[in-house]
Every structure is written in C-alpha cells, then in structure tokens.
N, C-alpha and C positions, 0 to 999 in steps of 0.2 A: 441132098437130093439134087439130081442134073433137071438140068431147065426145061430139058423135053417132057422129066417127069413133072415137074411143078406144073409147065404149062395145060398136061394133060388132064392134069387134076381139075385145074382152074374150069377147063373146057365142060369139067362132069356139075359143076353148077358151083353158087355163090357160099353155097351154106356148106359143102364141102372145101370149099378154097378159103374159108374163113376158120376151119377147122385146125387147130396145132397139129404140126405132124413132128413128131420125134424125129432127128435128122441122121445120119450116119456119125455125122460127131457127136452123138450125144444131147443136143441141142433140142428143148422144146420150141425155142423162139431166136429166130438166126438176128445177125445183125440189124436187119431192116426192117427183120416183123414187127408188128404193134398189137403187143398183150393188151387184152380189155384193162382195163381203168382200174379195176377192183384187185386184179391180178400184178398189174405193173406197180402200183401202191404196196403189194403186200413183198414183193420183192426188192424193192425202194429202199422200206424197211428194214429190210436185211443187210443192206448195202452199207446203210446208214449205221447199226448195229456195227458193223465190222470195223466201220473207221471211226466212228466216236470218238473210242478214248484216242486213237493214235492222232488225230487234230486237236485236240484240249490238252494231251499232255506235254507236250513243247511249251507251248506258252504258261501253263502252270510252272513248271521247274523254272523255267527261264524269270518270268516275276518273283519265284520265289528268293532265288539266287538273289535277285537286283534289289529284292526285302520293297518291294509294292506293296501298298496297301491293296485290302481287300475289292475296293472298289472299284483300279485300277485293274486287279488281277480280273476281276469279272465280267471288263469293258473289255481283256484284249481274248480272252476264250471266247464272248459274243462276237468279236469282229472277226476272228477264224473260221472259225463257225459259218458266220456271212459272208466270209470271202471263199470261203470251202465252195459255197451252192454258187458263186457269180463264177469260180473258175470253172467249175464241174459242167456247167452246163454251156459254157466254153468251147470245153473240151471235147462235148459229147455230143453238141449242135454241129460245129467244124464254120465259123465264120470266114468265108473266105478263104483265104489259106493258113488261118488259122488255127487251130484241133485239130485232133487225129479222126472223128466222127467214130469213134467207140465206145463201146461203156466202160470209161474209162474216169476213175475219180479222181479229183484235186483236192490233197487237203498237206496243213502243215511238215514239212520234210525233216525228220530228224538227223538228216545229213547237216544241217546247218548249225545242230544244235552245241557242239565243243566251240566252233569260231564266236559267236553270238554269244559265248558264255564268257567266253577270252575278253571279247571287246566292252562286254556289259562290265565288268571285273575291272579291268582296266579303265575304263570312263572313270569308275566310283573313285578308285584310286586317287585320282588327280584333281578329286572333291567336287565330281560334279554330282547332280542328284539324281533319283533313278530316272525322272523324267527324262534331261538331258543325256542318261546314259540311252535310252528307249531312241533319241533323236538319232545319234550317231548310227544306232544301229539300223535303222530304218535308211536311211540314210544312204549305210553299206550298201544293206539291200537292193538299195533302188538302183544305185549305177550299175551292183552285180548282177541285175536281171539283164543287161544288153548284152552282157556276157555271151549270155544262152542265145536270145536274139540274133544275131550276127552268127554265133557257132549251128544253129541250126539252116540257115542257106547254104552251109558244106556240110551237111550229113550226109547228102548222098554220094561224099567225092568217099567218104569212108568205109565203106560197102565191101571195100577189100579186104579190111582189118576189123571191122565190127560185122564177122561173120557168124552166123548162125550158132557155132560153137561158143565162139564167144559171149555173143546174147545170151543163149541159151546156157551158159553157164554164169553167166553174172543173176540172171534169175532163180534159178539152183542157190546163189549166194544169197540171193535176199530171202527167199525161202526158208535156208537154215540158221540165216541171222536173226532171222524173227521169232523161230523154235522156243529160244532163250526167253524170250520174252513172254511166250504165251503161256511155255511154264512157270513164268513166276508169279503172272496173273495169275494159274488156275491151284497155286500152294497158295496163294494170300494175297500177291503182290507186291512192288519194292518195298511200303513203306512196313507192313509186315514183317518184310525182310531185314529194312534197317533197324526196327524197333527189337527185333531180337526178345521178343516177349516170349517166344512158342507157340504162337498164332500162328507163325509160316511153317505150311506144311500139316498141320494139323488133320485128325482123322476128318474132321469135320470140312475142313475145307476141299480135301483129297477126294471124298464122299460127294460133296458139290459140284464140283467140276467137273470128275470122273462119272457122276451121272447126266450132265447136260452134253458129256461127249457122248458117251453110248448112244443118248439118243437122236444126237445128229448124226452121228454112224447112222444108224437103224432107220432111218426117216431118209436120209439122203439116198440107201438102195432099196427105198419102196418102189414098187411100180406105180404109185399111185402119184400124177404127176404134182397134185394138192400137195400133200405130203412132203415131195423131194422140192418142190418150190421153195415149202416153210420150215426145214427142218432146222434150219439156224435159227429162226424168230422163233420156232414153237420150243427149243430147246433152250433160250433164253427166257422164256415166258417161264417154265417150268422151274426153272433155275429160280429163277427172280421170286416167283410166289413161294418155291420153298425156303428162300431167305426171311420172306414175310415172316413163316412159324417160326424160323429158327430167331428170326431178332438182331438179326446183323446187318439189315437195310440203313443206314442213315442217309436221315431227311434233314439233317440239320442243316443243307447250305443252302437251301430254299429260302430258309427265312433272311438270307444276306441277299438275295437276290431282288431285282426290281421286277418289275411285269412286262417292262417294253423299254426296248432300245433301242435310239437310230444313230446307224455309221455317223463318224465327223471324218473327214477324209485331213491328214497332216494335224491330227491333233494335239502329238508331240511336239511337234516343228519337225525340222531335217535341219543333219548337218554332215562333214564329211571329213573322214581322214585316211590318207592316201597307205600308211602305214596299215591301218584296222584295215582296209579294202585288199592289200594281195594275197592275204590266206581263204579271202573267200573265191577267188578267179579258179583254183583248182578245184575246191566244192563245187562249184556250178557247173562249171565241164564234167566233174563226174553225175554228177546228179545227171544233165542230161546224157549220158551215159547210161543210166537207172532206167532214165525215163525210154530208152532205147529198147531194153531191157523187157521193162514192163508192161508197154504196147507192143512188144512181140510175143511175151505171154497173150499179153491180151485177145491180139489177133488168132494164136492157136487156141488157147479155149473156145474162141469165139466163131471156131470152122473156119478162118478167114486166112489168106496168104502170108507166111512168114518169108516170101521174097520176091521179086520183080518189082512191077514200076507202083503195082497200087498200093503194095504193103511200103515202097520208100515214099511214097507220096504221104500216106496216112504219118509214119514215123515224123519225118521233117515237118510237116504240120501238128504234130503234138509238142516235139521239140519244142518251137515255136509260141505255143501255147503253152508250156512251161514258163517262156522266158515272158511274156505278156502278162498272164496271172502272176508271177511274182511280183513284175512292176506294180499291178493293180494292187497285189497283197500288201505293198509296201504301201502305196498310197493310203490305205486303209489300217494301217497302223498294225498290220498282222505279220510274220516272220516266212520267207520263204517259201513259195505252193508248188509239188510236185506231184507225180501220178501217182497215186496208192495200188500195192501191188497187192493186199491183201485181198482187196477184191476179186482179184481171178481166180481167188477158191471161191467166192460167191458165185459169180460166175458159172464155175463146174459143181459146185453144189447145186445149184439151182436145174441149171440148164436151160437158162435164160442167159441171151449173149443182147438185147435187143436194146439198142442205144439211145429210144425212147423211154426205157427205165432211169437212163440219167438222166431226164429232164424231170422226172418225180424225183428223185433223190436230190439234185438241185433246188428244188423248191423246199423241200424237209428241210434239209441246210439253212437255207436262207431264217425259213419262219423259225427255226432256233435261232438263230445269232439273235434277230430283231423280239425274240423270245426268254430269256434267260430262262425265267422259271421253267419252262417247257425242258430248255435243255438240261436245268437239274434235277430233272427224275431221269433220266441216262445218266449221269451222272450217279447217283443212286444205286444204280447196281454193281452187287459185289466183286471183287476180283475174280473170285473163282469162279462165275456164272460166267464172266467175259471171258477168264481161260481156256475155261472148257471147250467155249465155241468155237475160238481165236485156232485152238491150238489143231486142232485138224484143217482149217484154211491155211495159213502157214506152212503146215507139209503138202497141201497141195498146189502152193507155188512151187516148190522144190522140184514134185512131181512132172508137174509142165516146165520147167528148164529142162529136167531132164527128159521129156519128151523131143524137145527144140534141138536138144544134141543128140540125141539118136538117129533123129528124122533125118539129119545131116550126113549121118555116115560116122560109124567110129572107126575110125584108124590110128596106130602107132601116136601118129605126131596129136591129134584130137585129146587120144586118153591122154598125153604129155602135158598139155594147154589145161585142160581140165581137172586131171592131180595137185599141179603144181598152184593153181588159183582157188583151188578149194580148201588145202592145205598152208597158204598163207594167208589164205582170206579170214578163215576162220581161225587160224594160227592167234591171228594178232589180239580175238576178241578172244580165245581160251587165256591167254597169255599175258596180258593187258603190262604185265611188269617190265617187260621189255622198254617200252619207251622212260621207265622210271631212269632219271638224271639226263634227261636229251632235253635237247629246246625242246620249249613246246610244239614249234610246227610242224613236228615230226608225230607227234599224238593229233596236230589237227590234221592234217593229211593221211596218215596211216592208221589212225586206229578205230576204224571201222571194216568191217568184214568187205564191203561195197567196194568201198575206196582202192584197198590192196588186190582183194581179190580181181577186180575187176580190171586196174592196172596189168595187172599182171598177165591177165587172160591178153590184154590188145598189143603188149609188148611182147608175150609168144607169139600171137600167134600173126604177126608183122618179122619176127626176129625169124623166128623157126623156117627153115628150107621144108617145101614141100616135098612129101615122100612118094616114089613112083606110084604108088597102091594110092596116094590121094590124086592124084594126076587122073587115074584111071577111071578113077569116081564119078571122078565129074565129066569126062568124058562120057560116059556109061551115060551120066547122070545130068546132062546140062539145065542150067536153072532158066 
C-alpha cells in the first residue's frame, strides 16, 4: 500500500488504522506492524514449529558422533535452544548496527556440521575425551565467528558479484537442498531410514504426512485470514493428535529430562588449533553467503527491497549479527548460529512479515532451552507430521529465489549463472560418490549443495562478460 494511501486511511479514524489490511504483496502484517499479542503468539508458534527440529538436530548427531552422555547431550540441545531466542531476538530487534531488523531466525547451521564432525573425530583420536573434544571445537568456533565479523563491513563493496541472480539463486539452492530433507522426515525420517525395518515409507507414515500437507495446502488459500495465519500450527496439531490414536508418539525422553536449566557460559573450557580452524574460514564466508541469501528472501517475502542503500544496510547488519551470535553461541557452549531460511515459507504461509513476531519467537526459544521438559514434547512429534509441514515451506523457499531471479531480468548469460549453479549445486548432494577417495576437505568444502552451488553462481557471474541485452536491462532498468 503507497503512503498517501496508508496515511489516508489513518486520517478516516483510529479503529480503521488499527485495522489489517491485506497489502499488495500478499502481506496481512508488513514489517513494522504489530499483530495483537494473541495473534503474534499464534504465529510465533508457527515459526518455532518450523525450526525446532532443524536447531536440535546438529547438536544431537554431533554428541552422538563424540558418544556424550545423555546428560551432556541434553545440556547442549537446551543451550541452542537458548542461544536460538538471545540471537533471534538480535536479529530481529537490529542493535545498533547489529541485525538485519527482520523476521528473520537464528538457530544452529548445519553448514558447520562435516568440519565439527572432522574435528570432534579427530580430538578423540589423539585420546582426548568428548569433553575436551567439545573444547576444541568451541574454541574453532569462537575465533571463526570474527571471520564473518570483519567479512561483513565489505559486503557492500560485493554488490557487483552478489547480484540479485546470484542471491536469488543461492536461495533456489537452499530451498531444494532442503526438499531432501522434508521428504524424509514426512516417509519416517533418517533414523527410519537407517534402520531399514519398513517403517520408512510406510502407508501409514505416507497417510500422515500427506494429510497434514493437504491441509496446510487447503488452510494457507483460505480467505479466512485465521485460517491462513495457522495452517502450519493447525496442520501440526492434527498431525500430532492423530499420532496419539495411532501410538507412534514417544514420551520416553521426558523422563531423562530435568525441569529447569541455566546456561554456564565456557563450560567446556576453550582450546585451539590452528590446523582444525582453516576448514572452517571457507564455511563461514559461505554461510554468510547464505545468510546474504536468506535475508533477501526475507526482505521479498516480507514486501521490502531486495536492492539499494536500505536493503544493503539491513544485509551487512544481519551479516554482522551472524558473526556476533556465533561468538555468543560459542560462549554458550552451542555450535555455530545462522539465519534459518525455512522460515520465509512461514513467512508467506502466513502473511505475516512483522519483526515483532520475532521477539515472541525469541522468548519461546529461550523458555525451552531454560525448559527441557517443555522442549520434549516438540520433540515428541513424529517425523511425518514435521514432514508434511516442513515440505511445502521448503518449496516455498525455492519459489522466492526464483521469484528474486525473475525480478532481475532473465537473460542469456542469468539463465547460464543459474543452470550451471543449480546443476552442480545439487550435482554434488545427488552424487555424494564423487568425493569418495579425495582428501577430505574436498567433501568439507564441496559437499553441500550451498557451498558449490553458491560458489559457483559468484564466480559466473564475476567471470561471465556481460551480454548487450543485459547492458540494455539495466539501462531500461536502473536500480
């Protein structure tokens, strides 16, 4: 809506200017507006649903890998969990020049998670114990957060080479890297998968998932703005009770659980090795990469500019807040915090962009961490009720990349940059065999879809000579 019309509204009285107005993007509630309390809580929800598992499950694998005890594994999903709501709200407040000031969430990156497994593997090796392995890696972390730090005060010299194609195609890449994933949550999920029982896949599971999608379908094109707010929660809610009948909920990790927990900040120790720290310096450039990425999604879900001075000013301030919340995640005893992209199908599910929502979502976060029990009944629900949800936000990140590259202009050399990054991006996670017999830091570096695909987009489209017809574009078309 243009300003002359807002302000007109405003002029026609309080109880009409308090009123949502559906905006041209789509949008119940733009960046700035503030949902009632009862509304911004129920979409909160939603948010939190979305990333749950994708912050608890790093640090699960990652303990399991180092063979932690139970107790240990449940102190370091509570401190993600915790440091999830202090970065989130970070992120979404904009301290100073800190944040992007979007609804934009921080939680564990599983870009970290091959290097973090190298190093944890490697400590044990040389007989230290898991703790001391936990040291090192934190350790990594914490010097590899200045990384970003320092990398984000030249984000805006890169404005030439991390152009709108490019963005918008590294988002496209996190969108159908995540596909994978949602699918296997909604057939059963990995451990289904590795048990090889018959479980993954099952009618039953198929059945589950494939009905908590229909009705996020079905609820997300209601007119009814109730409806299209909750149709992830209410689609999870339904999911979840019909797991109750069916007998597939386990409660069982409740009863390992305490009632209350509070951070120790360096409870490990720290320690450092300059070997274990260079495979992370390319992780972190690319992640804020990612994170480049995914507050430009952000910003177009969200109605807001994907170019000039306010959309590089918000980017380089989330940058920033990437590298800041990782320092604090390290201090905190937790693995790496970057911007969760799944949320920008929440986002456009919802139709809620409004960045007072992440200050509820940041408090949810928090009273789980400092909560365990709380956060094991999320925990609790079945794979396929999370698939189901999961897997239609995940194509709707794809969607908005490719929204991001349209808006741009497709030309010749664009659809070239765009093929060729989609095609090795995804190359590498169809293919995974490839790196079998290379050093390893040839699978830490390459073998994620993000990594290659996203390389490969900024060395086209830096390498590639501009073609007349995109010359003309932007002329036509000046930003």
């Amino acid at each position: 809506m243009a300003d002359k019309e807002l302000n007109l509204v405003k002029e026609l009285g309080e109880d009409i200017a308090k009123a949502p107005v559906v905006t041209k993007s789509g949008l119940i509630y733009g960046l700035n507006d503030k949902p009632p309390v009862v509304e911004a809580i129920f979409v909160a929800f939603q948010h939190v649903l979305a990333a749950f598992v994708g912050i608890i499950t790093p640090p699960i694998i990652i303990c399991t890998s180092l063979g932690l005890d139970a107790a240990n594994t449940s102190y370091l999903i509570s401190m993600s969990l915790f440091t999830s709501g202090i970065c989130t709200y970070i992120q979404c407040k904009k301290i100073g020049p800190i944040g992007s000031g979007l609804l934009s969430l921080q939680g564990t990156s599983f870009a970290f998670l091959a290097p973090i497994l190298g190093v944890g593997t490697a400590s044990l090796q040389r007989g230290d114990s898991p703790e001391q392995a936990l040291a090192l890696i934190f350790g990594v972390c914490l010097f590899g957060s200045f990384v970003i730090i320092v990398l984000s005060q030249f984000i805006h010299l890169l404005d030439k080479i991390i152009t709108p194609v490019v963005s918008g195609t590294v988002v496209m890449i996190i969108g159908l890297g995540l596909i994978k994933t949602g699918m296997i949550s909604l057939a059963g999920g990995a451990v289904a998968l590795a048990k090889n029982d018959g479980s993954f896949g099952s009618f039953q599971n198929l059945a589950l998932g494939g009905g908590v999608l229909f009705i996020v379908i079905v609820l997300t094109l209601s007119r009814n703005r109730y409806l299209r707010m909750g149709a992830i929660a209410i689609g999870l809610a339904v999911g979840f009770i019909s797991s109750l009948f069916l007998g597939i909920v386990n409660f069982s990790a409740l009863s390992q659980m305490s009632f209350f927990r509070l951070p120790v900040p360096f409870r490990y120790g720290i320690s450092f090795d300059f070997g274990a720290f260079l495979p992370f310096v390319l992780i972190y450039i690319l992640t804020a990469i990612e994170t480049v990425g995914d507050l430009t999604a952000t910003s177009a879900v969200s109605g807001e500019p994907v170019s000039g001075g306010v959309y590089v000013r918000r980017i380089k301030g989330g940058v920033l807040g990437d590298g800041i919340n990782s320092l604090i995640a390290a201090v905190l005893n937790t693995f790496p915090n970057t911007t969760f992209s799944q949320n920008n199908g929440v986002i456009q599910m919802t139709g809620v962009g409004s960045r007072y929502v992440g200050f509820y979502v940041a408090g949810i976060f928090v009273i789980l961490g400092l909560l365990p029990f709380v956060g094991g009944i999320f925990q609790s629900i079945p794979q396929p009720v999370l698939g189901g949800a999961t897997l239609v936000l995940f194509g709707s990140i794809a969607v908005a990349g490719l929204n991001i590259v349209v808006s741009a202009g497709l030309d010749r050399r664009s659809m070239i940059i765009v093929a060729v990054s989609l095609g090795l991006g995804l190359g590498v996670v169809f293919a995974p065999e490839i790196f079998v017999g290379k050093p390893p830091i040839f699978s830490n570096l390459f073998g994620s879809a993000i990594s290659t695909g996203g390389l490969t987009a900024i060395l086209l489209s830096w390498l590639l000579p501009k073609l007349e017809e995109t010359a003309l574009v932007e002329q036509e078309n000046p930003v």
